[in-house]
C-alpha positions as CSV (number, residue, x, y, z in Angstrom):
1,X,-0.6,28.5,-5.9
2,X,-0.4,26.4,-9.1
3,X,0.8,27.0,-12.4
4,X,-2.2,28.6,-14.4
5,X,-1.1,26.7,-17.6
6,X,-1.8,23.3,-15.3
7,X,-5.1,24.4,-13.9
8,X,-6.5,25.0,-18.0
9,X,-4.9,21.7,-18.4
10,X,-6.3,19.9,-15.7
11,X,-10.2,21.8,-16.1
12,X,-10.3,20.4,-19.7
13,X,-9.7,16.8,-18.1
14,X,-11.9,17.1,-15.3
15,X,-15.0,15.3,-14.4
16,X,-18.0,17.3,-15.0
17,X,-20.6,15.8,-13.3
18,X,-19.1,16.0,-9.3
19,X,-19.2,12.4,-8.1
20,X,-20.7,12.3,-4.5
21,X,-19.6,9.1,-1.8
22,X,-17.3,8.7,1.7
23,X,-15.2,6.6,2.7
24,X,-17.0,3.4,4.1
25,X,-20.1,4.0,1.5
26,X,-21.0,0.6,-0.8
27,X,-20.9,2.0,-4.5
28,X,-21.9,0.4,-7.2
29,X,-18.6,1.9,-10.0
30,X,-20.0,1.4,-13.6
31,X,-17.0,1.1,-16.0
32,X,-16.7,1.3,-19.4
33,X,-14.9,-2.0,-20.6
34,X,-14.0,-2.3,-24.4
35,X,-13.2,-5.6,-26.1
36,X,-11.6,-5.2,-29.3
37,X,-14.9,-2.8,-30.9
38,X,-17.6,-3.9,-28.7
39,X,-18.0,-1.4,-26.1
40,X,-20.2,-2.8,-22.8
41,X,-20.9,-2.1,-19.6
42,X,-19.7,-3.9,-15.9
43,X,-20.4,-3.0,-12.5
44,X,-18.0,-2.8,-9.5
45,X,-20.1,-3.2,-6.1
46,X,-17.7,-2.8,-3.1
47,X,-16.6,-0.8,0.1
48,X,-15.1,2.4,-0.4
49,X,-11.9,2.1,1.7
50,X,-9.5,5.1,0.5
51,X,-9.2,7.7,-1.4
52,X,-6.4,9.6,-2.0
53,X,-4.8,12.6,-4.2
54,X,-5.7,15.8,-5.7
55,X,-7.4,17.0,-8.8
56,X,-7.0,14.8,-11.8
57,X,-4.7,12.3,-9.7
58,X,-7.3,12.0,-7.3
59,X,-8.2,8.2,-6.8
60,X,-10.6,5.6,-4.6
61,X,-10.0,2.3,-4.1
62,X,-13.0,-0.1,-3.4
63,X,-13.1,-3.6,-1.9
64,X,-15.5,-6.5,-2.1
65,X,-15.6,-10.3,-1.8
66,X,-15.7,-12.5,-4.6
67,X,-15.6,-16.4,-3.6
68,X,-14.9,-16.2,0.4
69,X,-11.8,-13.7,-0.9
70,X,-11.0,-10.4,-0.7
71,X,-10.9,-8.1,-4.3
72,X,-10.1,-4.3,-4.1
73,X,-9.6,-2.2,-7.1
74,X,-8.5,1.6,-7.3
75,X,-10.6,3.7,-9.3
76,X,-9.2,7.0,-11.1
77,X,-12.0,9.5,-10.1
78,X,-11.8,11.7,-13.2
79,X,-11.4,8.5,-15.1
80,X,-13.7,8.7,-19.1
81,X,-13.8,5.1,-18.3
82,X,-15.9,5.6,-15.1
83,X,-19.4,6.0,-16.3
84,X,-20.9,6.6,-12.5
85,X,-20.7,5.9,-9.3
86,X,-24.1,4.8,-7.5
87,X,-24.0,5.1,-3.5
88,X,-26.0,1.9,-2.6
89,X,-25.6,2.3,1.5
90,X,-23.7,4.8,3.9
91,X,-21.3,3.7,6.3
92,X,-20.6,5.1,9.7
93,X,-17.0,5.3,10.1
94,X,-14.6,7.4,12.4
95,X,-11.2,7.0,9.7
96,X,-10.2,8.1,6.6
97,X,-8.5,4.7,5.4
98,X,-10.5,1.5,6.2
99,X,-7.4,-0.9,5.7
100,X,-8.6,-2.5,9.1
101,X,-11.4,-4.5,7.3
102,X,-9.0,-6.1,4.9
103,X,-8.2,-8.3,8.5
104,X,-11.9,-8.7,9.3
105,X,-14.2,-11.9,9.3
106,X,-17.7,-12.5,8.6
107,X,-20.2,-10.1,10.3
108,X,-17.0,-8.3,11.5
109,X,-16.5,-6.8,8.3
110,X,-19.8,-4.9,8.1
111,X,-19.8,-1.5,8.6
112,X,-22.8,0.2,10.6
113,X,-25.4,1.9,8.5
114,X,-25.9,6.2,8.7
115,X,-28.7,7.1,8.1
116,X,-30.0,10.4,7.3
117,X,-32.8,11.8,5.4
118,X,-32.7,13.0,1.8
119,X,-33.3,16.5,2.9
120,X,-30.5,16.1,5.5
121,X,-28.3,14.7,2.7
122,X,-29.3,17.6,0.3
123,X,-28.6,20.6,3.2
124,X,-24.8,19.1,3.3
125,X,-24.3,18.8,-0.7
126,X,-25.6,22.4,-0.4
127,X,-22.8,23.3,1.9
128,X,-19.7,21.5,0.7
129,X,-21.1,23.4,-2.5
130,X,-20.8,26.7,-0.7
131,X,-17.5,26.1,1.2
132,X,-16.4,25.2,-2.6
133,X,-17.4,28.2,-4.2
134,X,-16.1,30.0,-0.9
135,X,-12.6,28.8,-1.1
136,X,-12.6,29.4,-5.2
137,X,-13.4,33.1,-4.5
138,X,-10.6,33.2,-2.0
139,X,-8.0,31.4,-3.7
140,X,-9.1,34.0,-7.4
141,X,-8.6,36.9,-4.6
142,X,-5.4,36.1,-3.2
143,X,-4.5,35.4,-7.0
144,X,-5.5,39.0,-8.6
145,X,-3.7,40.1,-5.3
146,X,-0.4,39.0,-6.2
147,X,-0.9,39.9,-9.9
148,X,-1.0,43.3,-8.9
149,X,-4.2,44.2,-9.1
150,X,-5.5,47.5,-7.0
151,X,-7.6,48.1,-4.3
152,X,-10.7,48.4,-6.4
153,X,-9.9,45.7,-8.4
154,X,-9.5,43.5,-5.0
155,X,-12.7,45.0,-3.8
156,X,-14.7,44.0,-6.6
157,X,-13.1,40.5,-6.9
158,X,-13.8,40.0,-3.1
159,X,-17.7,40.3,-3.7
């Protein structure tokens, strides 16, 4: 359980917008780059080959080829620099960490493409949504639980 005080703390700082990809998507990671007081623009397009953390430490790290060589970046996700994050293509993959292609060559270093249909793509949004929420209600339950709360109070929390 985490320290209320943290969880304010980190809900002021978090994204608000959720930011949907997988690992082994191509994104297209719009960042906010400012030059003394001009403010512009710059696209990142790349292979999303980690991710890794928790709540506001949470981070991605993409890679692409630039000149025959290999550039990855890590991303903060909850980042005010990060404007969005565009999934260009879906990759079928079996790992959580793609480090593998880093060693790849040529076609070797393409990933297959998934493909599934928008409605397809909407019915899973729609349950990681509901697992979400699920788990939230669960985690507030197990909290009013230890503050002491009553059996009504749990009841109604439960619901």
């Amino acid at each position: 359980m985490r320290n209320p005080l943290l969880s304010a703390v980190e809900a002021k700082h978090r994204r608000a917008g959720a930011i949907d990809f997988e690992i082994g998507d191509t994104v297209v990671v719009t960042l906010k780059i400012v030059e003394g007081e001009k403010e512009r623009l710059q696209d990142f397009e790349g292979t999303v080959i980690a991710r890794r953390g928790r709540g506001l430490d949470e981070m991605f790290t993409v890679r692409r080829l630039v000149g025959d060589e290999g550039v990855e970046r890590a991303f903060p996700l909850h980042s005010p620099r990060i404007v969005a994050v565009k999934t260009v293509r879906s990759g079928k993959v079996r790992r959580s960490k793609l480090y593998f292609l880093r060693d790849r060559v040529g076609k070797a270093r393409r990933l297959k493409e998934r493909r599934i249909s928008a409605q397809q793509r909407a019915e899973a949004a729609k349950a990681r949504a509901e697992k979400a929420r699920a788990l939230r209600e669960a985690q507030e339950a197990v909290a009013a639980s230890k503050a002491g709360g009553t059996s009504a109070e749990l009841a109604t929390a439960s619901t």
